[in-house]
C-alpha positions as CSV (number, residue, x, y, z in Angstrom):
1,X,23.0,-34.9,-13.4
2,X,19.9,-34.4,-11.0
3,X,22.3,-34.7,-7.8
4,X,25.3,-32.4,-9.4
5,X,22.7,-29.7,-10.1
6,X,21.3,-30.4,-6.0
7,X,24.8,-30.5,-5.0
8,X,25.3,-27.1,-6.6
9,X,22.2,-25.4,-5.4
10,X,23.1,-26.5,-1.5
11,X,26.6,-25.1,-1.7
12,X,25.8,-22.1,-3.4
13,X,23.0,-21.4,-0.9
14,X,26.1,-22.2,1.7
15,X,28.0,-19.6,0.6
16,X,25.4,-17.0,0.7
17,X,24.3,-17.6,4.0
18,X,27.9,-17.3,4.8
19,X,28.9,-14.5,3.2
20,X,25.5,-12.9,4.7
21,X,26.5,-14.2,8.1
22,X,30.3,-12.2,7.5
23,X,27.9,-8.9,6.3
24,X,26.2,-9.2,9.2
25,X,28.9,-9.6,11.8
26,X,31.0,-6.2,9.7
27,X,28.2,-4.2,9.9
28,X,27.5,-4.2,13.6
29,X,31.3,-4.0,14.4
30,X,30.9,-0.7,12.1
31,X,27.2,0.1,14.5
32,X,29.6,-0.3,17.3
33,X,32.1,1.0,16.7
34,X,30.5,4.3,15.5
35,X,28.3,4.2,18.4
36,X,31.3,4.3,20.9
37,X,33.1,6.5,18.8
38,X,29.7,8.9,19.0
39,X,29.4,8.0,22.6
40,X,33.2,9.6,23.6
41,X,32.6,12.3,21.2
42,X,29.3,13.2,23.1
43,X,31.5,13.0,26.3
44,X,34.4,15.1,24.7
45,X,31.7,17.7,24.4
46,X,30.3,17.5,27.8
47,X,33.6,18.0,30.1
């Protein structure tokens, strides 16, 4: 029972580093892509 409740805890721990990891990686394509997108509006402005 000691090693199913282990075994648990590790994947569980797993999967939030993982889906933490996935967060991560959508939030600065959003940074990104907002930043270009603020970048060629900037530019739309200038010319």
């Amino acid at each position: 029972m000691g090693s199913f409740s282990h075994e648990v805890i590790f994947f569980v721990s797993l999967f939030i580093i993982k889906s933490n990891e996935w967060l991560a990686n959508i939030s600065l394509n959003t940074l990104q892509y907002e930043t270009g997108y603020g970048v060629a509006y900037s530019l739309n402005i200038k010319y």
